[in-house]
C-alpha positions in Angstrom: 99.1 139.2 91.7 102.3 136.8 91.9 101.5 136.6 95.5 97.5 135.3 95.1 98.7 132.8 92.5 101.7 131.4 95.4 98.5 131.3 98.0 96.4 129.5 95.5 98.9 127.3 94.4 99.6 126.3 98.3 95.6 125.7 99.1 95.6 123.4 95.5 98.9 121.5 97.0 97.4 121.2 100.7 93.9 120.0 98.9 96.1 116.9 97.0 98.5 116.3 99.7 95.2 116.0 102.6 93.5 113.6 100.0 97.1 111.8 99.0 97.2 111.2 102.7 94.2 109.6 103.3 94.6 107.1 100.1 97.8 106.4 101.8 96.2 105.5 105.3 93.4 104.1 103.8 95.7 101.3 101.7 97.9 100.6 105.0 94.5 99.5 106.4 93.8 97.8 103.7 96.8 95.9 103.4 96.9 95.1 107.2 93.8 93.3 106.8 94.8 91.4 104.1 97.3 90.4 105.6 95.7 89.0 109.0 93.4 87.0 106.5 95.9 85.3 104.7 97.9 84.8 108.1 94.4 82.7 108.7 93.9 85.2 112.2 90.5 83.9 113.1 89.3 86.6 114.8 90.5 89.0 112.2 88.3 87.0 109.6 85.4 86.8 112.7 85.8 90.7 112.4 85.5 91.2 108.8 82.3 88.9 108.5 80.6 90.6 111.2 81.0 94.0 110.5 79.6 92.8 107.0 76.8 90.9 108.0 75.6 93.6 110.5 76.2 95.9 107.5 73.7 93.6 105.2 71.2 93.4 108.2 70.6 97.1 108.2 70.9 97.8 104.4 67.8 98.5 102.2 67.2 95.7 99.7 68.2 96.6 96.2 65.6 97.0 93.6 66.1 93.8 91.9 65.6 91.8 94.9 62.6 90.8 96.4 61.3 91.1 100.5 61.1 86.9 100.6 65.3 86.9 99.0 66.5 89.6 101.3 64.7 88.6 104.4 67.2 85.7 103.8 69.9 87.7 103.1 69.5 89.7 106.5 68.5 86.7 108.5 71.9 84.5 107.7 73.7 82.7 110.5 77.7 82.2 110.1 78.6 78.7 110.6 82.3 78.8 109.8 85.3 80.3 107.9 89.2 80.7 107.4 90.9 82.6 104.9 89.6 80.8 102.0 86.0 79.7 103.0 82.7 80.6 104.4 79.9 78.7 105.3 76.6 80.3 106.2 73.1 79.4 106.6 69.4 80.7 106.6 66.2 80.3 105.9 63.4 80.8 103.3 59.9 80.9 102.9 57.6 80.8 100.3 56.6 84.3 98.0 53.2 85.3 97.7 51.3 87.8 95.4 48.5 89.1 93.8 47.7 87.6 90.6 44.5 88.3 89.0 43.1 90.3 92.4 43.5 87.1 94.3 46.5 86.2 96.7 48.5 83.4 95.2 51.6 81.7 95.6 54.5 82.9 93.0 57.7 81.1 94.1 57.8 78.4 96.5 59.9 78.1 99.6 62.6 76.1 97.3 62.3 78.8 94.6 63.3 81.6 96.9 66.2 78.9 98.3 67.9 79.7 95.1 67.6 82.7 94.8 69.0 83.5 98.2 72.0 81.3 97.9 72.7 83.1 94.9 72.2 86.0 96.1 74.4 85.5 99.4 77.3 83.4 97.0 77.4 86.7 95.1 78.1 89.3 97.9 80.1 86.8 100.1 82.4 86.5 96.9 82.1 89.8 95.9 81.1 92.7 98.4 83.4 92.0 101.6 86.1 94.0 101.9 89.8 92.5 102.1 88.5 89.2 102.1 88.4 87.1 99.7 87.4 83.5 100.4 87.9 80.7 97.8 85.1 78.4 98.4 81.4 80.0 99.8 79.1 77.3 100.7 75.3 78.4 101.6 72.8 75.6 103.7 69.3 76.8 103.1 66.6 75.4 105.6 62.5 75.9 105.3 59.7 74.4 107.7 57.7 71.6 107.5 55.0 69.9 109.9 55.9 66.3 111.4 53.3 63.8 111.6 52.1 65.5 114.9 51.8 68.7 113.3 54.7 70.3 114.8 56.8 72.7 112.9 60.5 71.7 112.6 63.3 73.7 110.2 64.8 71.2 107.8 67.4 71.4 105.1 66.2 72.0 101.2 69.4 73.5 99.3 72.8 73.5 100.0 75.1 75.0 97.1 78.8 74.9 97.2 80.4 77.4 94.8 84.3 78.1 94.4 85.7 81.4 93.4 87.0 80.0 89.9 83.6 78.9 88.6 82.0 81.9 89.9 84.3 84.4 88.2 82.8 83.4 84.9 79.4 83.5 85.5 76.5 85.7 83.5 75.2 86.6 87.3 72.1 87.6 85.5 71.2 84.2 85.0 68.4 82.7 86.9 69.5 81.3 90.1 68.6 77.7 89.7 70.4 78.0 86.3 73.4 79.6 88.5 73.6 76.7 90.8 74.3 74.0 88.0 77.5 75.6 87.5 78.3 74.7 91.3 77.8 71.9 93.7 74.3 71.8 94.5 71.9 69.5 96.6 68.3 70.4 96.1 64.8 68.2 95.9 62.2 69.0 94.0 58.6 67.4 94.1 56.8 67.2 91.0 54.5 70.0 92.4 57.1 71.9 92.7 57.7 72.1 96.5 61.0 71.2 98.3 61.8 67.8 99.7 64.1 67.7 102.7 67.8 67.0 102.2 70.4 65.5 104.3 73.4 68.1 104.0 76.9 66.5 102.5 79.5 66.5 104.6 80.9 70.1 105.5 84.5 69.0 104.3 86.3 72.6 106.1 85.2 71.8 109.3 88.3 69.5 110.4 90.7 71.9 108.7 88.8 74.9 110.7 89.2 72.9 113.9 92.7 72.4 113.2 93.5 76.0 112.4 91.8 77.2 116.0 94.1 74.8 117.6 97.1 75.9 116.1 96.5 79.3 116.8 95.3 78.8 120.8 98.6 76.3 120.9 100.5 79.3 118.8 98.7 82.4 121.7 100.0 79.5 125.0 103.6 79.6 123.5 103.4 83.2 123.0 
């Protein structure tokens, strides 16, 4: 009897000290992560994103978010980052369905603009793991027909959130109330459809510059 408990008591310990082991590898990785991201290592940070993004490309769309929003989502371009900033871009299109048995427009292309950049401030703040950036900015383009009937992507929201707004949001808020609360570029026609914008000055982009020189300069010394 004393000798079953001693073999069950040794399973129980191996059980905890197998699982205690792999919290403790698990939080070294962790940690060295963190740590390459607030050392600024750019292709650390490169790493990080794209494992994400491929991650977001491949994932089913939650429940509360519509094909138009996620196809957004999935289809987003990184433009640039460090430790404490991300800029991305994509694209969105206008939502149709069926009201009243007939196909009708539901949200235009500007509508679902919101709603993406919202969506993608969210999970770039939010759902990327040991990184977490301090300003997320999202350039949103749609498509519109020149004068000669040729289709050209142009600029219709570009939203600029930082991490200390964000954290006291009511996410739950519609998105084009969300974006108030941030730095937002955005025209609206009185029918509702976008104008196109010209995009403010991306003010990272020197300090990203600088940052991949010091560290090419930092890799010649080495």
């Amino acid at each position: 009897m004393n000798e079953g408990v001693t073999i069950a008591f040794l399973v129980i310990a191996l059980i905890f000290g197998g699982i205690g082991l792999v919290l403790f590898k698990e939080a070294r990785t962790h940690r060295f992560w963190r740590q390459l991201v607030a050392q600024n290592d750019m292709e650390a940070i490169q790493g990080i994103l794209d494992q994400e993004i491929e991650h977001w490309r491949t994932q089913r769309p939650p429940k509360d978010v519509s094909a138009a929003v996620w196809a957004g989502v999935q289809g987003l371009d990184l433009v640039s980052a460090s430790a404490s900033h991300v800029r991305v871009s994509t694209s969105a299109d206008p939502e149709f369905g069926t009201v009243e048995g007939k196909r009708e427009q539901v949200a235009s292309s500007l509508d679902t603009a919101y709603a993406t950049a919202l969506r993608l401030v969210e999970m770039i703040f939010y759902d990327i793991p040991n990184f977490r950036p301090r300003d997320v900015r999202v350039d949103v383009y749609t498509t519109f027909r020149n004068a000669d009937g040729v289709a050209e992507a142009l600029p219709i929201l570009c939203v600029e959130a930082d991490r200390a707004s964000a954290m006291s949001l009511d996410w739950n808020l519609p998105p084009a109330v969300l974006a108030r609360e941030f730095e937002t570029t955005a025209n609206r026609a009185p029918t509702g459809e976008p104008r196109p914008i010209e995009l403010p000055e991306d003010r990272f982009a020197n300090m990203v510059t600088e940052m991949a020189d010091s560290q090419s300069e930092e890799q010649r010394i080495d």
